[in-house]
PyMOL Python script that loads the backbone (N, CA, C, O; Angstrom):
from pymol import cmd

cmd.read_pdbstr("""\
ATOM      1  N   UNK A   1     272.127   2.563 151.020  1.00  0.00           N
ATOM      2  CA  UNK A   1     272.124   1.417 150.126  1.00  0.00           C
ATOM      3  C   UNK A   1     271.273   0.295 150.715  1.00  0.00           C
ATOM      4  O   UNK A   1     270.739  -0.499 149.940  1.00  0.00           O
ATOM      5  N   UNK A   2     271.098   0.169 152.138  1.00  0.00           N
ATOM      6  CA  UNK A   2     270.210  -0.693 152.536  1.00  0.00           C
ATOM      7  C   UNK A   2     268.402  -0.709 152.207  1.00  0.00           C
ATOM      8  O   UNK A   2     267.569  -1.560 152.519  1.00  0.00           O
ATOM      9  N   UNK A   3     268.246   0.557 151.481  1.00  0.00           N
ATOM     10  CA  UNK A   3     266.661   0.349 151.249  1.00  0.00           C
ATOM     11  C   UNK A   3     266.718  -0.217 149.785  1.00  0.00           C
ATOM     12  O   UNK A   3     265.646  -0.583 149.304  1.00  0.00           O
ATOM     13  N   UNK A   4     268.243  -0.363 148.771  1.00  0.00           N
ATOM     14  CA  UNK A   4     267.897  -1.056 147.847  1.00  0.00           C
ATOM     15  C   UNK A   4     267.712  -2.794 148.089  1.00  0.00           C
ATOM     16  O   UNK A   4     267.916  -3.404 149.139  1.00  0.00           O
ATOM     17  N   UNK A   5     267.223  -3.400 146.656  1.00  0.00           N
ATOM     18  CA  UNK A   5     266.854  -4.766 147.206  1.00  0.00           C
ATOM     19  C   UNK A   5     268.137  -5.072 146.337  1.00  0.00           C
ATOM     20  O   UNK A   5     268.654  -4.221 145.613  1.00  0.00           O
ATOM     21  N   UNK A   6     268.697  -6.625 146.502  1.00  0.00           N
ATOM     22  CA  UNK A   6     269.886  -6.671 146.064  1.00  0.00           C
ATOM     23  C   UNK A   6     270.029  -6.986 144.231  1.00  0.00           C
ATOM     24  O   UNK A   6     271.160  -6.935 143.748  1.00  0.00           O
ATOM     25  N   UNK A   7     269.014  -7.249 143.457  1.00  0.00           N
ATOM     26  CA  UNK A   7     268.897  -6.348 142.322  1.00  0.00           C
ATOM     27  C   UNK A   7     269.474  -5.492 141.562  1.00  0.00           C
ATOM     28  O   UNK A   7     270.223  -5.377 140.592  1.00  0.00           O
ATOM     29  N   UNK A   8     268.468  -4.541 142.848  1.00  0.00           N
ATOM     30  CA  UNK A   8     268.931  -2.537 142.522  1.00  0.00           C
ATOM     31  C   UNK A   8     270.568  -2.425 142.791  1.00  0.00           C
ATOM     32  O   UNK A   8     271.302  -1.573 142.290  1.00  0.00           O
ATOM     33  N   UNK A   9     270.917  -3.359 143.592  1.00  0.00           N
ATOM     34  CA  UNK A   9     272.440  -2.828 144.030  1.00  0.00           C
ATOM     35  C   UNK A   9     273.318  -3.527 142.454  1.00  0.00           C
ATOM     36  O   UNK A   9     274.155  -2.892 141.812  1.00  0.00           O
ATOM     37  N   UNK A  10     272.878  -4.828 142.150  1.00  0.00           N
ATOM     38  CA  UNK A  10     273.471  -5.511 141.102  1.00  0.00           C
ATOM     39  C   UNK A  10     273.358  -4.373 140.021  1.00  0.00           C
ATOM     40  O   UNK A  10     274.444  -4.089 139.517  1.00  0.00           O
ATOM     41  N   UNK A  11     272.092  -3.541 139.478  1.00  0.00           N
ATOM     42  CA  UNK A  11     272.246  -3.046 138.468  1.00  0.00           C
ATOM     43  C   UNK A  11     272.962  -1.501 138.571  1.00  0.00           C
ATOM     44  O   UNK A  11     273.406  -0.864 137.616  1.00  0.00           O
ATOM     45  N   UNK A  12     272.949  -1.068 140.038  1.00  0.00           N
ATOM     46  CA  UNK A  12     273.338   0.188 140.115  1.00  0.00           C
ATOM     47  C   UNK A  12     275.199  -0.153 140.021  1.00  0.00           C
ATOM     48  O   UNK A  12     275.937   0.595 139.380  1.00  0.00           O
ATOM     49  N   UNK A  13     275.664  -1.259 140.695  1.00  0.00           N
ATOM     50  CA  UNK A  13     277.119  -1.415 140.003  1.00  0.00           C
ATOM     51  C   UNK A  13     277.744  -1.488 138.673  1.00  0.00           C
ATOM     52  O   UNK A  13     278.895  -1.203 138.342  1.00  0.00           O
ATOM     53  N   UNK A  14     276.821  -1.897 138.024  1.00  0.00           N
ATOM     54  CA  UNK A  14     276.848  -2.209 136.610  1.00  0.00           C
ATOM     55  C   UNK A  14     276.592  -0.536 135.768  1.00  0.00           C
ATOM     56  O   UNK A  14     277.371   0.005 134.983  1.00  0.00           O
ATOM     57  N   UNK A  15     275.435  -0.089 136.193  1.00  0.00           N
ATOM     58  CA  UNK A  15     275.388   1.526 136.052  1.00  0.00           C
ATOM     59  C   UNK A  15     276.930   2.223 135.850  1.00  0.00           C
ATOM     60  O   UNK A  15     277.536   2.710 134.896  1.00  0.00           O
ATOM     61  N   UNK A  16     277.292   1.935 137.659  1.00  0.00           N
ATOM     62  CA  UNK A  16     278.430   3.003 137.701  1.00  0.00           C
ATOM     63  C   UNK A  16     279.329   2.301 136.822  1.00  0.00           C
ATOM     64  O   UNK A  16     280.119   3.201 136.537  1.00  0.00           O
ATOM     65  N   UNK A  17     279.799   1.051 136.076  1.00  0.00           N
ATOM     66  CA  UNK A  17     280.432   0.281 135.402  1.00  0.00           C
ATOM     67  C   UNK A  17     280.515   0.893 133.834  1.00  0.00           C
ATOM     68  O   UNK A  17     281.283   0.498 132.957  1.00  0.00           O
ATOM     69  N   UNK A  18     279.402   2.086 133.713  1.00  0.00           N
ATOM     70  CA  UNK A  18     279.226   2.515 132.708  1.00  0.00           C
ATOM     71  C   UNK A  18     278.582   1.579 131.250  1.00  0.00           C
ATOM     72  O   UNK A  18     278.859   1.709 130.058  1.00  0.00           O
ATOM     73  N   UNK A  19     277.978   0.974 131.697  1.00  0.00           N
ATOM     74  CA  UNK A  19     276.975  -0.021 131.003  1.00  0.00           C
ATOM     75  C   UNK A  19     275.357   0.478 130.578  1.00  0.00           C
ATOM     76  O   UNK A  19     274.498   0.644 131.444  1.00  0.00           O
ATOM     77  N   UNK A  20     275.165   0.631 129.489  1.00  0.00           N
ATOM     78  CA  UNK A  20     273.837   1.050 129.000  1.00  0.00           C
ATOM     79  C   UNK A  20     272.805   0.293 129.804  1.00  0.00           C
ATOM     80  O   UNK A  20     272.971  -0.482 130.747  1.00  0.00           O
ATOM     81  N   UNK A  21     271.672   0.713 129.191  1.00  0.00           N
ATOM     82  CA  UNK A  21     270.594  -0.279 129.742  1.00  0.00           C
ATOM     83  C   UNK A  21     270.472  -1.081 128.330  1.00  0.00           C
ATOM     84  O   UNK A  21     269.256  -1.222 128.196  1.00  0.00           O
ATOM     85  N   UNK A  22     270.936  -1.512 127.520  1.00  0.00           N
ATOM     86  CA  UNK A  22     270.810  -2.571 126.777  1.00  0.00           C
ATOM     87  C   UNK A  22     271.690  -3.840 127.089  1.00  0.00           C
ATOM     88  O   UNK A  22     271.385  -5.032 127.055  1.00  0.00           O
ATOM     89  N   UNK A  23     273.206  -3.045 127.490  1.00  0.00           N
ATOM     90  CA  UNK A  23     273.951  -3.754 128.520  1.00  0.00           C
ATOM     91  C   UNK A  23     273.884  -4.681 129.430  1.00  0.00           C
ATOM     92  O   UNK A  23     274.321  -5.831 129.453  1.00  0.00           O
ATOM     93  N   UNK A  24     273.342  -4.115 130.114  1.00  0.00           N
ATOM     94  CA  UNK A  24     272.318  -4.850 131.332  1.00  0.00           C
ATOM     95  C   UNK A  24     271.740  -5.461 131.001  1.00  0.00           C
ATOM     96  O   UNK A  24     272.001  -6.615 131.343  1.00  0.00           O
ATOM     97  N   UNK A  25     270.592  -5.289 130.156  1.00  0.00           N
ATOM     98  CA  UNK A  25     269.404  -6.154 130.014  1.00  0.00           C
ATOM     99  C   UNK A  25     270.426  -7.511 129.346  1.00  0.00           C
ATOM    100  O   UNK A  25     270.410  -8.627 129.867  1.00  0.00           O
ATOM    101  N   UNK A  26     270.691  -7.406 128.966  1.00  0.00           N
ATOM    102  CA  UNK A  26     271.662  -8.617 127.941  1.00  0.00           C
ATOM    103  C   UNK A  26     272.673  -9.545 129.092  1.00  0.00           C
ATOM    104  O   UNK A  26     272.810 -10.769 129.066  1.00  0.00           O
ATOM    105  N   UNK A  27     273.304  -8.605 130.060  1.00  0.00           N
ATOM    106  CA  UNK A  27     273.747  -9.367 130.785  1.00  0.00           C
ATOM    107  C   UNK A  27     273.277 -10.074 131.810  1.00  0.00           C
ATOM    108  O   UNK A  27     273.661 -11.200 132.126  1.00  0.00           O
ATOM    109  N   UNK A  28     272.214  -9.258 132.492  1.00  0.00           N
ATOM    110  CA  UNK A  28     271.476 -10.210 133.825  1.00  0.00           C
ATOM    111  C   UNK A  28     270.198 -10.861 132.676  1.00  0.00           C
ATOM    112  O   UNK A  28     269.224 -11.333 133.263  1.00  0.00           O
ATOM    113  N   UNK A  29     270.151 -10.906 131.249  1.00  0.00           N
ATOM    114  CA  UNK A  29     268.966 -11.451 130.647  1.00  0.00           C
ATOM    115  C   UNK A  29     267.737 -11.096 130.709  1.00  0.00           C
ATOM    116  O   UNK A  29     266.795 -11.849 130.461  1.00  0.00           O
ATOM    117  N   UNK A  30     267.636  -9.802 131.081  1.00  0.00           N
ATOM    118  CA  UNK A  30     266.045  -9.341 131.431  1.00  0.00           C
ATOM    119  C   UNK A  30     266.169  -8.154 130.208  1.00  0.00           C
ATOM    120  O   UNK A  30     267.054  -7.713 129.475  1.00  0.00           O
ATOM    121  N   UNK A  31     264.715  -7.919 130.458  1.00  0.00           N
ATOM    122  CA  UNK A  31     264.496  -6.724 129.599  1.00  0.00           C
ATOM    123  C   UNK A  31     265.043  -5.167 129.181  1.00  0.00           C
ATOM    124  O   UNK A  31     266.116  -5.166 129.784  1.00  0.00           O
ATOM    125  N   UNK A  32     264.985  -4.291 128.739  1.00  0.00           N
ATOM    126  CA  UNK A  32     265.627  -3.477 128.726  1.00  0.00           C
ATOM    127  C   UNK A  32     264.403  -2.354 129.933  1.00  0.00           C
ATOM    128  O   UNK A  32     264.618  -1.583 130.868  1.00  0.00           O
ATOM    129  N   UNK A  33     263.285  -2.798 129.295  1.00  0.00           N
ATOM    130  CA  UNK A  33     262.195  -2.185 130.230  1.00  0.00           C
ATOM    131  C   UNK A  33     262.682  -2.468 131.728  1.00  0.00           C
ATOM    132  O   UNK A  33     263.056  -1.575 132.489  1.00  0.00           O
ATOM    133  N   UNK A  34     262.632  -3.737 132.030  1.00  0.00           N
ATOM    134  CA  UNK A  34     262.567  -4.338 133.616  1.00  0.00           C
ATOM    135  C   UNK A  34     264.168  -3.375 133.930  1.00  0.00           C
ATOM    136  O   UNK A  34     264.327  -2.960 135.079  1.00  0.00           O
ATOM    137  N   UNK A  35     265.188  -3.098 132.951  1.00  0.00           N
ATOM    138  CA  UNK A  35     266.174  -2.183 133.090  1.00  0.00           C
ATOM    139  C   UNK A  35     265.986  -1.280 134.282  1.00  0.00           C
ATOM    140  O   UNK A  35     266.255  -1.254 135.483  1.00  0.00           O
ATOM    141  N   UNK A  36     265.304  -0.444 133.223  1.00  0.00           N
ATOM    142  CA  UNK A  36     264.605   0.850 132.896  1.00  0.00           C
ATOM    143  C   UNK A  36     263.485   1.133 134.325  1.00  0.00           C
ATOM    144  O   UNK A  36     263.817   2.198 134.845  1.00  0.00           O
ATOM    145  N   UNK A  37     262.753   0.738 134.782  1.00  0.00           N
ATOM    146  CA  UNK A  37     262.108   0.221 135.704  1.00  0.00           C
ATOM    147  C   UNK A  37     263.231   0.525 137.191  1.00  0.00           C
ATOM    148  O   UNK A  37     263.141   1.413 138.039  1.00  0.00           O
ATOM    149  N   UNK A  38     264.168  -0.506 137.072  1.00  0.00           N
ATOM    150  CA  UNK A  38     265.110  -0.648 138.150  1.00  0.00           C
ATOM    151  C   UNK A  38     265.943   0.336 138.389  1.00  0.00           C
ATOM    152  O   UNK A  38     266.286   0.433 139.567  1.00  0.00           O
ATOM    153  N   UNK A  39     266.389   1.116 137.633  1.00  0.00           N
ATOM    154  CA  UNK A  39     267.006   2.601 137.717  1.00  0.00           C
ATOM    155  C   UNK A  39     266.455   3.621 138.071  1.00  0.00           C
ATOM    156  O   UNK A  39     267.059   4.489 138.701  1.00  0.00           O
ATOM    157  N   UNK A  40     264.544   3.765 137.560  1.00  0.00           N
ATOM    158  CA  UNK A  40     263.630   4.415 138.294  1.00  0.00           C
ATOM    159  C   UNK A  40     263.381   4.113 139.173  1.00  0.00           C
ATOM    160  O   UNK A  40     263.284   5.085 139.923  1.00  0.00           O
ATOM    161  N   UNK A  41     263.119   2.953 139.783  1.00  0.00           N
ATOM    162  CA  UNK A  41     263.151   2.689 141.810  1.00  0.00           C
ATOM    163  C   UNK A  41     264.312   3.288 142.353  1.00  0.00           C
ATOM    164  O   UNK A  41     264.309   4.213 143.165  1.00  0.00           O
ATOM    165  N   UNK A  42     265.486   2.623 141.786  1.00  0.00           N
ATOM    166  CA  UNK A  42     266.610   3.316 142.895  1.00  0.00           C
ATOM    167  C   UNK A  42     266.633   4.852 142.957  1.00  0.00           C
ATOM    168  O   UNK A  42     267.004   5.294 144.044  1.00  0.00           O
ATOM    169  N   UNK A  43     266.261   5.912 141.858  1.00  0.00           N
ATOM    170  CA  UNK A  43     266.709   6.894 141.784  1.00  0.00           C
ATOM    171  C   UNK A  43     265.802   7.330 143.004  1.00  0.00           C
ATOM    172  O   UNK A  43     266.282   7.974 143.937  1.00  0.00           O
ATOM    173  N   UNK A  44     264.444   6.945 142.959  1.00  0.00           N
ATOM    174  CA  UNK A  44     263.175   7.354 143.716  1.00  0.00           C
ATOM    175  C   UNK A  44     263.687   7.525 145.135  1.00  0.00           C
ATOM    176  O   UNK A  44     263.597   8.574 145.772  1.00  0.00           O
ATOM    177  N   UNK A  45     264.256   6.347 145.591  1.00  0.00           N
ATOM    178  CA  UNK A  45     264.273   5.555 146.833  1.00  0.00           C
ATOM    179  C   UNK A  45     265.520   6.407 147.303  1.00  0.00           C
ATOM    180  O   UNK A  45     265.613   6.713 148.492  1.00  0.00           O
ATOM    181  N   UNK A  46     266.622   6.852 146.252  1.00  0.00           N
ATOM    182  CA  UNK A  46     267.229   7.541 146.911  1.00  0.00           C
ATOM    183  C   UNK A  46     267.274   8.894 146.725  1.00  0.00           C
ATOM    184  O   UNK A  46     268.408   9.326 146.934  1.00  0.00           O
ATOM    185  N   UNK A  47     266.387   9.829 146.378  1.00  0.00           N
ATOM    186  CA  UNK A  47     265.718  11.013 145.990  1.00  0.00           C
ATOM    187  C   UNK A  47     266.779  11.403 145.166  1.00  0.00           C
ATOM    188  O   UNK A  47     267.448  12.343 145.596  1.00  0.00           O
ATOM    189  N   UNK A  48     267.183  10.801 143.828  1.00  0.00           N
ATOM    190  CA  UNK A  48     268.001  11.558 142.679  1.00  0.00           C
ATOM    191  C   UNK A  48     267.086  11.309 141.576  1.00  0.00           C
ATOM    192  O   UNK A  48     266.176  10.507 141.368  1.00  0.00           O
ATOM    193  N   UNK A  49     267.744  12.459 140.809  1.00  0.00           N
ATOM    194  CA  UNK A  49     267.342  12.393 139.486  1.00  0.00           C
ATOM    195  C   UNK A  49     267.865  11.902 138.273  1.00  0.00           C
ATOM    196  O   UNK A  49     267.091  11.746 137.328  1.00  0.00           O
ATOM    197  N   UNK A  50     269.560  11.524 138.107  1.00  0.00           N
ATOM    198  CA  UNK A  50     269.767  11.334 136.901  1.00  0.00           C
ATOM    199  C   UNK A  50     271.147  10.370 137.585  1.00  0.00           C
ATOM    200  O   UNK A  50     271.722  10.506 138.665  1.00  0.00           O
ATOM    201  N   UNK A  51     271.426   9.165 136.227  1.00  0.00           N
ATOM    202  CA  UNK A  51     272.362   8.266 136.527  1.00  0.00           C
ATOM    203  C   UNK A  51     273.607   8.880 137.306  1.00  0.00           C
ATOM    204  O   UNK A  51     274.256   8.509 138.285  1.00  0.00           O
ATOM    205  N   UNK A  52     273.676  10.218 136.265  1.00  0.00           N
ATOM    206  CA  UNK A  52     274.924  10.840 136.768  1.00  0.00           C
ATOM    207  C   UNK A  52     275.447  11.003 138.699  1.00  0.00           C
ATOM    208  O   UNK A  52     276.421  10.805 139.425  1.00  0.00           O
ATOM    209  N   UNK A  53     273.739  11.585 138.778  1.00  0.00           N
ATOM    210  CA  UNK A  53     273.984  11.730 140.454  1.00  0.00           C
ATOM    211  C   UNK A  53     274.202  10.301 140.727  1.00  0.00           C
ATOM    212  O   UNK A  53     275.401  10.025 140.773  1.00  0.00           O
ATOM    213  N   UNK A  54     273.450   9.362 140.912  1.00  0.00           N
ATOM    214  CA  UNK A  54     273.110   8.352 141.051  1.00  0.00           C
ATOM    215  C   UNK A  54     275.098   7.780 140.928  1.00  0.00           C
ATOM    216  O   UNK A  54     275.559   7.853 142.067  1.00  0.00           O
ATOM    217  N   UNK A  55     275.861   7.443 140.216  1.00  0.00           N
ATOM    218  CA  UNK A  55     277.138   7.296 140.138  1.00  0.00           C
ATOM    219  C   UNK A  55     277.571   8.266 141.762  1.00  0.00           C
ATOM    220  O   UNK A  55     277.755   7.949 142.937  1.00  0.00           O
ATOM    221  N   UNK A  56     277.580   9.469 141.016  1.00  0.00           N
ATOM    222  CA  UNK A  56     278.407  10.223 142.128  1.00  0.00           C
ATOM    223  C   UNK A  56     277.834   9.884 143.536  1.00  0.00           C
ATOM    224  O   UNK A  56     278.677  10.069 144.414  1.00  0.00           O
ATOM    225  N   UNK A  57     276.567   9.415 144.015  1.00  0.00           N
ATOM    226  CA  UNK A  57     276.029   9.173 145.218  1.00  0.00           C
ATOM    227  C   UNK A  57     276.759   8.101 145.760  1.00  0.00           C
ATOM    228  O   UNK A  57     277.316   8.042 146.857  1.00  0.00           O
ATOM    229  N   UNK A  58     276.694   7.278 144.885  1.00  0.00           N
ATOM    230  CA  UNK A  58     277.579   5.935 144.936  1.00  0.00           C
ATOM    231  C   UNK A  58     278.656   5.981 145.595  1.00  0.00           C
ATOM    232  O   UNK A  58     278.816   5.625 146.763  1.00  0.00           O
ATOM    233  N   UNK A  59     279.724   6.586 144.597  1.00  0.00           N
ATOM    234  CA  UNK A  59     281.142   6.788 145.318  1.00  0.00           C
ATOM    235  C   UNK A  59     281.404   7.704 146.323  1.00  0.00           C
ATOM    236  O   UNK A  59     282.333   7.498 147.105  1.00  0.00           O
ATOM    237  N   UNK A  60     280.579   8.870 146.419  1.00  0.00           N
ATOM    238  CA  UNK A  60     280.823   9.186 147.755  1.00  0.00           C
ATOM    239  C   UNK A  60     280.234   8.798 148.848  1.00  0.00           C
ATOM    240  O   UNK A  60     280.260   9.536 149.832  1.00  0.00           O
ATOM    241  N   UNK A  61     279.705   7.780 148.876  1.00  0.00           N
ATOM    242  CA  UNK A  61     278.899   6.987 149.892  1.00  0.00           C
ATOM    243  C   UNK A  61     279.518   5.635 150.178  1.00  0.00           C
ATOM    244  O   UNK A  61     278.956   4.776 150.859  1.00  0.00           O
ATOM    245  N   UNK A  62     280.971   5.466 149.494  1.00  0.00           N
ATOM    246  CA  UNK A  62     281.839   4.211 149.768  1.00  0.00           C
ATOM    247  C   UNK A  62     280.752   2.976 149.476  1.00  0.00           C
ATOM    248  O   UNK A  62     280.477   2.160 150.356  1.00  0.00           O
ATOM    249  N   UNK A  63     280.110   2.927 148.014  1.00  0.00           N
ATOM    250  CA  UNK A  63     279.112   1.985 147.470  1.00  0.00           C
ATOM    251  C   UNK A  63     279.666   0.967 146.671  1.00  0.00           C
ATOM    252  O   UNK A  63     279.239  -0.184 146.577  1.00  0.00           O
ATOM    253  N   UNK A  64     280.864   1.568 145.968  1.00  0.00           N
ATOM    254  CA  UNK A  64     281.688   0.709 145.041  1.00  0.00           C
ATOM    255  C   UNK A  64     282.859   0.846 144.946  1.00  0.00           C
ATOM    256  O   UNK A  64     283.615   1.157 144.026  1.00  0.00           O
ATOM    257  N   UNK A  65     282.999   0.533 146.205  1.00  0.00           N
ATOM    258  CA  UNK A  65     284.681   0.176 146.860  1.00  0.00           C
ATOM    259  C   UNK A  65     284.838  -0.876 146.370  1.00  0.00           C
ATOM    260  O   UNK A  65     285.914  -0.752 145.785  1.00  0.00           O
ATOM    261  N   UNK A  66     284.278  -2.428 146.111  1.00  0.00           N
ATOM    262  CA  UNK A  66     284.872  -3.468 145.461  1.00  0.00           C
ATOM    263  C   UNK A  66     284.881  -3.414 144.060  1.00  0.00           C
ATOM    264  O   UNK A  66     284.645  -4.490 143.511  1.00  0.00           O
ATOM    265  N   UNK A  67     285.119  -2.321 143.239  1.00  0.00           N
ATOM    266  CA  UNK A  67     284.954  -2.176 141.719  1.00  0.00           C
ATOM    267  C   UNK A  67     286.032  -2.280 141.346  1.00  0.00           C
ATOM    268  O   UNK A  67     286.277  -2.212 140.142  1.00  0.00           O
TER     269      UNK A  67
END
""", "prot")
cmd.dss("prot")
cmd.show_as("cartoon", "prot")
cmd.util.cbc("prot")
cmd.orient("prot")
């Protein structure tokens, strides 16, 4: 979790929160693109492919213990 920037960590909680990317965009006020964008860095950065992993990486990596 330390190669995300704190952002990626804001939207990847919100992810595992089960929040669309329209969700998001509406709540931190940005785009749905700039979303969209930010879910493709993290997945990159942490070599996954789909939200799903991306969740499960999370919790078994003690990522969203304060949820």
């Amino acid at each position: 979790m330390d190669t995300l920037t704190d952002r990626e960590k804001q939207i990847l909680i919100l992810v595992a929160q089960g929040l669309s990317n329209t969700e998001i965009a509406k709540y931190l006020v940005i785009s749905e693109k700039t979303v969209r964008n930010h879910i493709t860095h993290i997945l990159a950065k942490l070599g996954l492919s789909t939200r799903a992993e991306l969740i499960a990486t999370a919790w078994r990596n003690g990522w969203l213990t304060n949820l």
